[in-house]
N, C-alpha and C positions, 0 to 999 in steps of 0.2 A: 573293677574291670581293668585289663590288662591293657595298654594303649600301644601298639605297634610304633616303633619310631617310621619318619617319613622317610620316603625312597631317597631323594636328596638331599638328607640331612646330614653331616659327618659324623662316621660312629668312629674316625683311628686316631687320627696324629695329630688333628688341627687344633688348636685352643682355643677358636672364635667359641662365642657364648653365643647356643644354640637359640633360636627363637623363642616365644614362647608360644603355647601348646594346650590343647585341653587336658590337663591333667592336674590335679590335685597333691599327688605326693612323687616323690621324688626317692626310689630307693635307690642309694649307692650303696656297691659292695668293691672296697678294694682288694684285689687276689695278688696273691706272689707264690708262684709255685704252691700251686694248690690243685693239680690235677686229679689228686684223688677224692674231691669234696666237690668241687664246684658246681659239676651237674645235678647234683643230689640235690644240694642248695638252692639252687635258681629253681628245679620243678617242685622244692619243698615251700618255697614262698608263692608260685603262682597258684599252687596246691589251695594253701589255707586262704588267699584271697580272690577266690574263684568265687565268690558270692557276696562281697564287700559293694559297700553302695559309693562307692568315691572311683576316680579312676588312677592309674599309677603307672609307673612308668621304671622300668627297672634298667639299671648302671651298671655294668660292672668295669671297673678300674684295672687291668691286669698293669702291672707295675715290674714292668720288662723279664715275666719271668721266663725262667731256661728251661720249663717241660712245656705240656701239652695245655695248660689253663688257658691262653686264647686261644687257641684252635676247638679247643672242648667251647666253651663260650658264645664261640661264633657262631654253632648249632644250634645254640639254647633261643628262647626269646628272652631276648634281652638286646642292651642298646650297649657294646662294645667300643672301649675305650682303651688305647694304647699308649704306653709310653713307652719311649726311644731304649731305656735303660730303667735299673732297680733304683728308685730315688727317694722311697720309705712311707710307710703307712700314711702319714698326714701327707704328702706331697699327692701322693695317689687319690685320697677324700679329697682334698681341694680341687684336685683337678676335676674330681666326679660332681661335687655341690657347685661348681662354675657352669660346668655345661647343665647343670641341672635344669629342667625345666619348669619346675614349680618352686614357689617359696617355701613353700612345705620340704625339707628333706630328712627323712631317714636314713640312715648310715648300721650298717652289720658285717658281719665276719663271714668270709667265703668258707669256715672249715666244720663248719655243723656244730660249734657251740651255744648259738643262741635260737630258743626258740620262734620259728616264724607265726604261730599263733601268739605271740604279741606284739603285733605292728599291728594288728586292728585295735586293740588293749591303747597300744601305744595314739591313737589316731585321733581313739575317745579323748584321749587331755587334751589337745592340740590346743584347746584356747583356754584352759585354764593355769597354764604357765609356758615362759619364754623356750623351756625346752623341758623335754620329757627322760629320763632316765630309764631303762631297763637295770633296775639295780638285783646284782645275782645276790640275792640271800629267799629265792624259793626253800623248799622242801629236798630237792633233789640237785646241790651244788660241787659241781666237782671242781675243786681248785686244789694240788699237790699242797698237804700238809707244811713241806720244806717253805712255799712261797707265802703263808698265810701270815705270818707274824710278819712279814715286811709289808704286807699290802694292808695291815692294819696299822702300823706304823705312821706311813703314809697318811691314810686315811684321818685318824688322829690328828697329825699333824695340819697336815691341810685344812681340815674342820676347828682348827684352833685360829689358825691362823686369817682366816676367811674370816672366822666368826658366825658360821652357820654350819648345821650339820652335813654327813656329807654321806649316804648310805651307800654308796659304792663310784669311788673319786675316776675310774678310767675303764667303764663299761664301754665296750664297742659297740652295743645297742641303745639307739637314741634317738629322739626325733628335734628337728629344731630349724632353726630359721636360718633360711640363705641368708638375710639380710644381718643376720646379729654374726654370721661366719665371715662376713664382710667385713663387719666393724672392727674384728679382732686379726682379721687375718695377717696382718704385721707381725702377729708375736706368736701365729699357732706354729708349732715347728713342723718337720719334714717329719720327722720321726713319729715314733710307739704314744709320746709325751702328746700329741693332737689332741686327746681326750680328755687325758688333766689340766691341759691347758682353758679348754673352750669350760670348762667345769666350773675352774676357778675364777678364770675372767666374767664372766656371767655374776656368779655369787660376788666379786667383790665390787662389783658397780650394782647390787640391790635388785636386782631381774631373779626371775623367780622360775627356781632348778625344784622341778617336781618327779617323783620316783616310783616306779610301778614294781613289785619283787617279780623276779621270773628266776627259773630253772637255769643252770647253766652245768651243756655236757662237757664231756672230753671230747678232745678235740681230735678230730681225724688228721695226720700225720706226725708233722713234729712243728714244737713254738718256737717261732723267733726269737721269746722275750730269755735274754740272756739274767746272768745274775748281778753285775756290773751294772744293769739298769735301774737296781734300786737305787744307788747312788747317785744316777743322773736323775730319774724322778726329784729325789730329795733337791738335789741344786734345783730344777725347775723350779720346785715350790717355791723354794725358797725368792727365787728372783722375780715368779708374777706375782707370790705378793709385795715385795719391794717394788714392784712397775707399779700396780696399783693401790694396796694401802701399806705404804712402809714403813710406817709409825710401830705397825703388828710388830716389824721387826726391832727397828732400833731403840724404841721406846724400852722393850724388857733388858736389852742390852745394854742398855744406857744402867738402867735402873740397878742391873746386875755387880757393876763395873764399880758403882756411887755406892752401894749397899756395902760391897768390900772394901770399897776406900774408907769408907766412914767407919765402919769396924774396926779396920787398922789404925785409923785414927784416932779414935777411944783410947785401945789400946796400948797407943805409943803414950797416950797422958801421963795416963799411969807410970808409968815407965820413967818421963819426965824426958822421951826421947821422941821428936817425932821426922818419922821415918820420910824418904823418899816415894816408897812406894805406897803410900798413902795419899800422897800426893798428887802423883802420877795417874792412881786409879782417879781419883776422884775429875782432875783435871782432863782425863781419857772420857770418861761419860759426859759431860758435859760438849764433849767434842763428840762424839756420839747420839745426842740428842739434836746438837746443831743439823751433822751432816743427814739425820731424819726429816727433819723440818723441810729442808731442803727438796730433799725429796720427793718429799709429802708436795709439794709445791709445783715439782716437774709434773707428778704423779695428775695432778689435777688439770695442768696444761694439754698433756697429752692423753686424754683419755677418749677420746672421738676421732681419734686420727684414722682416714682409711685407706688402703695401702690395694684395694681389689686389683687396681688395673697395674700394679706391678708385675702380677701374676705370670 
């Protein structure tokens, strides 16, 4: 059941954190220029949960766009949220999980790639893990051929580095806890990166990322996600896991650096010559391994740190 927001409640500009509400789940959708989906969307979600036994409460985040998406919006039922200017996917979801009214929040795409018949799917896990994934590896997945070798990459990488698997690292379909969005909100960024972030943070402090497969379409007009982002992905990975287990990282580094030193080292025996650069390497890992430990040690300090009321 669909829960009308209240006559006096702020649906534009404010960022007080709305009361709380009889409602159960919490859909945010952030929009950016998205006028030619968003209606479709909001009656395609009230659509399949027009017989749901919970009640829900639907967000939309328009994230300062330059067409018609809040205007369109403002007609729909739904509980409209403004921001002053375009400030980027994650800055728009946080703003929509803060005013959220339930601890329960689902989070989707305003442009018709993910199906709305799983957020009931998605509702059933809700207590059998800290957050739920809609991971796109259905039957019917449209992802451009050009992007798929980098978003396995990724994927790969990520699930190594974590130490757990990872069936789809930056789904924009999700279900998950205001309060675990709290804990992390210090490091989730503004950006696209929101989803790999809250992914990884979860799995590398031991909380439990559980994954539904669904369908995922094309998307109705054009994607933000540029090709330059692969590369910022990869640095993200790279630095939460350094924030929280960076041993992942400097440990093989280390191990890297000492393996060639000591080869070189062998080798210079022989030789009856030993080298500088043998030396170097080995004396570089070992300074390598230090600056891990180190880490590892902030890593453990700062892992509870909460940053909500920054916002």
């Amino acid at each position: 059941m669909y829960v009308e927001p209240k006559q006096n409640e702020p649906v534009t500009t404010t960022l007080s954190v709305a009361p709380p509400a009889d409602v159960d789940l919490s859909i945010v959708i952030p929009a950016y220029n998205e006028e030619g989906a968003i209606a479709e969307e909001i009656d395609r979600i009230h659509a399949e949960l027009a017989n749901v036994d919970f009640r829900y409460e639907l967000i939309v985040v328009d994230d300062g766009s330059k067409d018609r998406t809040a205007e369109i919006a403002s007609q729909k039922r739904c509980r409209l949220l403004r921001q002053p200017q375009n400030r980027g996917y994650g800055a728009a979801l946080k703003r929509g999980i803060k005013d959220a009214r339930s601890e329960l929040v689902l989070i989707t795409d305003a442009d018709g790639t993910y199906p709305p018949s799983a957020i009931a799917k998605l509702w059933e896990l809700r207590d059998a893990h800290d957050m739920v994934v809609g991971a796109r590896t259905g039957a019917h997945v449209h992802i451009p051929l050009l992007r798929r070798p980098a978003k396995w990459f990724l994927r790969v990488l990520a699930a190594y580095l974590a130490g757990h698997p990872i069936l789809d690292l930056n789904s924009g379909l999700r279900l998950m806890r205001k309060s675990q969005v709290r804990r992390y909100v210090h490091i989730l960024p503004q950006g696209f990166s929101f989803t790999t972030t809250i992914t990884l943070a979860l799995l590398c402090n031991n909380l439990s990322v559980g994954y539904l497969p669904i369908d995922y379409a094309a998307r109705v007009g054009n994607s933000k996600i540029r090709a330059v982002d692969a590369y910022h992905f990869t640095m993200l990975i790279l630095r939460v896991i350094v924030l929280f287990n960076p041993l992942k990282v400097f440990l093989p580094l280390g191990a890297a650096l000492f393996l060639a030193g000591g080869a070189k080292f062998g080798y210079d025996i022989t030789r009856d010559d030993l080298s500088e650069s043998a030396i170097m390497a080995i004396i570089s890992s070992i300074m390598v391994w230090s600056v891990g430990l180190l880490a590892d040690q902030n890593a453990r300090l700062g892992m509870d740190r909460d940053s909500w009321n920054s916002l």
